[in-house]
C-alpha positions in Angstrom: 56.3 -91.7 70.0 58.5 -89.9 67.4 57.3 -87.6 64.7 59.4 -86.9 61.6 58.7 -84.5 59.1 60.9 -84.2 55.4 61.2 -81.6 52.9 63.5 -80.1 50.3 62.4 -83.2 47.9 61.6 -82.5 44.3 62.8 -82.5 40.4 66.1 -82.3 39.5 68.0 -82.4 36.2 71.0 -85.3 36.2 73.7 -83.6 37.9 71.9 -81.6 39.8 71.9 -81.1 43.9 69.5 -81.4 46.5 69.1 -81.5 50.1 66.6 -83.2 52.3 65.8 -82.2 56.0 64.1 -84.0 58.4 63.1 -83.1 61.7 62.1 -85.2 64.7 60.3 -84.5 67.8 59.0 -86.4 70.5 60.5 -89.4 72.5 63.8 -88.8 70.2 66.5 -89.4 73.2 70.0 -88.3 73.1 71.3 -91.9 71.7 70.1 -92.7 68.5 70.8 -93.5 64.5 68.6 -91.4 62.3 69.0 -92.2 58.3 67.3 -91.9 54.7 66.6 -94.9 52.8 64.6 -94.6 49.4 62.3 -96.9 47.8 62.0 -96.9 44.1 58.7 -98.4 42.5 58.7 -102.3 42.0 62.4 -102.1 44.7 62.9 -102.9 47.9 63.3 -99.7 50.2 67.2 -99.5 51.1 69.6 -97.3 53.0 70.6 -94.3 51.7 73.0 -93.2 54.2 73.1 -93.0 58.3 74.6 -91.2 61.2 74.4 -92.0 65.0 74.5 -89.5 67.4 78.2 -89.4 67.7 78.0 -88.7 64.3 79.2 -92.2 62.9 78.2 -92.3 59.1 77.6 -95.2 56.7 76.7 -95.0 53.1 75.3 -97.3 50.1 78.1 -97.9 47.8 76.1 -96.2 45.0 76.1 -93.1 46.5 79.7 -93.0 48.1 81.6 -89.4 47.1 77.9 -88.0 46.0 75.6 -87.5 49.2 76.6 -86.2 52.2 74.5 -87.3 55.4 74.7 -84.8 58.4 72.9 -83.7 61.6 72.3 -81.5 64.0 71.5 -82.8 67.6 70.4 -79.6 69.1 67.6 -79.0 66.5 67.0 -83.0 66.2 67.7 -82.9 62.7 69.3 -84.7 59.8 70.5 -83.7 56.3 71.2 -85.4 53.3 73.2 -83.1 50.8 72.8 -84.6 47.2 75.6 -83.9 44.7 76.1 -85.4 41.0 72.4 -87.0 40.8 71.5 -89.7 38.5 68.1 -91.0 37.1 69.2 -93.9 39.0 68.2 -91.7 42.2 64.9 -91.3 41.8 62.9 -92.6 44.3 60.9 -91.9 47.7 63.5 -90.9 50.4 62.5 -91.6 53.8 63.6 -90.3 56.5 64.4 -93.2 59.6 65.0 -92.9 63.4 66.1 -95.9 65.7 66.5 -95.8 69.1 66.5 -99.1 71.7 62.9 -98.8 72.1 61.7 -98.3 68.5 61.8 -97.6 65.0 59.7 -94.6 63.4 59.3 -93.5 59.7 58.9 -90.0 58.1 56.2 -90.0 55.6 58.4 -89.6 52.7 59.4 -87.1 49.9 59.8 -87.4 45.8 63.4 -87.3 44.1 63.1 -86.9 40.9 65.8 -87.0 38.6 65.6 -86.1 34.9 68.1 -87.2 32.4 
């Protein structure tokens, strides 16, 4: 089993910065992807940004030049630096880590963005 725990969510005026932490413990091993996706209310949840653990990255076009996704393997943690936020961020973030023999969820944590 893998247990992640978030913080550093909360409310933010537009243009604002934030950054969310996650860290996992438990059955993490060495090769994996870890990632935030957010859900806002009435959308589908959808990826945010991931990194492997050769420290690949991928991004959602809409937040391309405006979030930074980073880790640290030796603390089994992962970042995501928020620059430039919009309203249009607000959501739940979740915090994701897939390995071959699962997929596990963090519990969540509120962006909110004010205009």
């Amino acid at each position: 089993q893998v247990q992640l725990v978030e913080s550093g969510g909360g409310l933010v005026q537009a243009g604002g910065s934030l950054r969310l932490s996650c860290a996992a413990s438990g059955s993490t091993f060495s090769t994996n992807v870890m990632g935030w996706y957010r859900q806002a209310p009435g959308k589908l949840r959808e990826l945010v940004a991931s990194v492997t653990s050769g420290g690949s990255t991928n991004y959602a076009d809409s937040v391309k030049g405006r979030f930074t996704i980073s880790r640290d393997n030796a603390k089994n943690t992962v970042y995501l630096q928020m620059n430039s936020l919009k309203p249009g961020d607000t959501a739940v973030y979740y915090c994701n880590l897939a390995h071959n023999f699962g997929s596990y969820w963090g519990q969540g944590t509120q962006v909110t963005v004010s205009s």
